[in-house]
N, C-alpha and C positions, 0 to 999 in steps of 0.2 A: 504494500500500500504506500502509495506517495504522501508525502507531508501535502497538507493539509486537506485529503482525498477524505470524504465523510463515511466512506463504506468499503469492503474490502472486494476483491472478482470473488471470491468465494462465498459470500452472501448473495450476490449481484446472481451468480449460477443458477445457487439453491431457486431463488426466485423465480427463476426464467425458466429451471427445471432440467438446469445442461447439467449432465455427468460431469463431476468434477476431473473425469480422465480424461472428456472430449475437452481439447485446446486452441482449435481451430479457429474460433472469434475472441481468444484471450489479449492479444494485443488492443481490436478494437473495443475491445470491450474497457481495459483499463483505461484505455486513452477515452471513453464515454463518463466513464465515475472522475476522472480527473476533473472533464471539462463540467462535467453537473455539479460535484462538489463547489469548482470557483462559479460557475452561475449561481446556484444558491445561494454563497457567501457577497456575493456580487449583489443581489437581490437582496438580502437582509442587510443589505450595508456592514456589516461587522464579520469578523470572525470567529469559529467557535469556539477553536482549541485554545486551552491556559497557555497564555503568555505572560510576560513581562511589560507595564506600560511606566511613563513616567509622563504626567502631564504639570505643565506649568500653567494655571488659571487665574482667572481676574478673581478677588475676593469679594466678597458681596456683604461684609457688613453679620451676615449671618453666624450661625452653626452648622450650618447641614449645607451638603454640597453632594449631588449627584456624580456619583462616576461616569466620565462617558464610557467605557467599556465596563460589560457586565457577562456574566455575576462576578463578581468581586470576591477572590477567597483567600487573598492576605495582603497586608499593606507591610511596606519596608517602612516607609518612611511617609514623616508630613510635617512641613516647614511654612511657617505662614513672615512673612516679611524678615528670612534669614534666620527665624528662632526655630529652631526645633519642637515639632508638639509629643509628648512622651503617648505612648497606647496605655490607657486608661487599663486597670487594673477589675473595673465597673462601677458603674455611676454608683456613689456621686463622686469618684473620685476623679479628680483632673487629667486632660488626655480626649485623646480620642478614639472611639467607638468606629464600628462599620457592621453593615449587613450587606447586601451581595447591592444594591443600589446604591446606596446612602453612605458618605464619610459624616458625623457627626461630633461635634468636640462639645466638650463638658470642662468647663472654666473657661474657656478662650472660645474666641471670635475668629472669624475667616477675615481679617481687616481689612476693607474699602479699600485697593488701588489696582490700578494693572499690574499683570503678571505678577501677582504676588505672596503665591502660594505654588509650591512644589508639590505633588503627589508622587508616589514610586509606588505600585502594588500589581497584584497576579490578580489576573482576571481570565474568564473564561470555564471551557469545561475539561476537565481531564482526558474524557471519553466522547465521543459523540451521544447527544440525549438519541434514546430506543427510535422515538417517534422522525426527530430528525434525518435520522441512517435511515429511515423506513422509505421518508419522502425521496431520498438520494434514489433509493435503489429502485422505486418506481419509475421516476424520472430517468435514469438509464434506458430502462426497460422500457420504457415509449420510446428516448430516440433511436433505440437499436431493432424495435418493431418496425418502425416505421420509415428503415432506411430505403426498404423498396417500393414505398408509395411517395418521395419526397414530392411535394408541389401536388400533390393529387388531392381535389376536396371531394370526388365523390368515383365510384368504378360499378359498373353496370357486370352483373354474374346471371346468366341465366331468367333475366326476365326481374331481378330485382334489384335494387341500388344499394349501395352501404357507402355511407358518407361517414368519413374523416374528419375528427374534432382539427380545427386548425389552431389550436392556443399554444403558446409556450411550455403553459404546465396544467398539468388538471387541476380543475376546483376543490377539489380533495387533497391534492400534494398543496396548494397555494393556504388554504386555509390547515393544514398544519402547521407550515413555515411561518403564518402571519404572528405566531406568539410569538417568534425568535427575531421578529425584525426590528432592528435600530426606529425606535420611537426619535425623533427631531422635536424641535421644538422654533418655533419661526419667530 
């Protein structure tokens, strides 16, 4: 499996129902999970796999400051105008707090200016979530269906018609993915 591939050919198989011994569409097929993995991640705006982020943001005056990557599962560090904030031990003690959204500080303030707060923290998922891989290996599995009707919206058999969905992705893979997409804010 390629870094940042959401599904493995071996699941992509199981699916499809190919012998794990027959290898004959194994290249196209990895080279399909590659390119659906980066459309998906492409289309949620973010990525899934736990990385390393380190953002520098305007401070707002407040305590709570949304992560822009999520979920959130450890903070190294967090420096609000060059002072270091210590990780709170738990409220009420001084420091600062997080959940997989949320940086939160307890005695201190995110202080009013630009760029003047550093974050350093992991975010993401260890594993691909069950339902995400799912959407992946569907998504495969139509464009590798449907490499011999490319461009074709409708084909006439025998006196009856079967017409081809033309969408990018099915309403069933799209409304899985829509929990995992980068929410904006304008």
């Amino acid at each position: 499996m390629a870094a940042g591939d959401l599904t493995s050919l071996d699941n992509v198989k199981a699916w499809l129902a190919i012998p794990s011994n027959q290898t004959t569409d194994d290249t196209l097929l990895t080279r399909l999970i590659t390119a659906a993995s980066g459309y998906i991640q492409t289309w949620l705006g973010r990525t899934l796999a736990l990385a390393s982020y380190t953002e520098t943001r305007d401070g707002t005056g407040g305590r709570r400051l949304a992560f822009l990557e999520t979920p959130a599962q450890s903070v190294a560090s967090v420096m609000v105008d060059g002072i270091a904030v210590p990780a709170s031990p738990g409220p009420p003690a001084p420091g600062y707090v997080f959940d997989a959204s949320f940086l939160t500080l307890i005695g201190y303030r995110f202080a009013r200016g630009p760029a003047n707060v550093l974050l350093s923290y992991q975010a993401g998922y260890a594993s691909t979530p069950a339902e995400v891989e799912q959407a992946c290996i569907e998504l495969v599995s139509l464009r590798y269906r449907e490499r011999d009707r490319i461009g074709q919206v409708s084909k006439g058999l025998a006196g009856e018609t079967v017409t081809f969905a033309q969408k990018d992705m099915s309403d069933d893979i799209r409304t899985i993915l829509s929990a995992y997409q980068r929410v904006t804010s304008s």
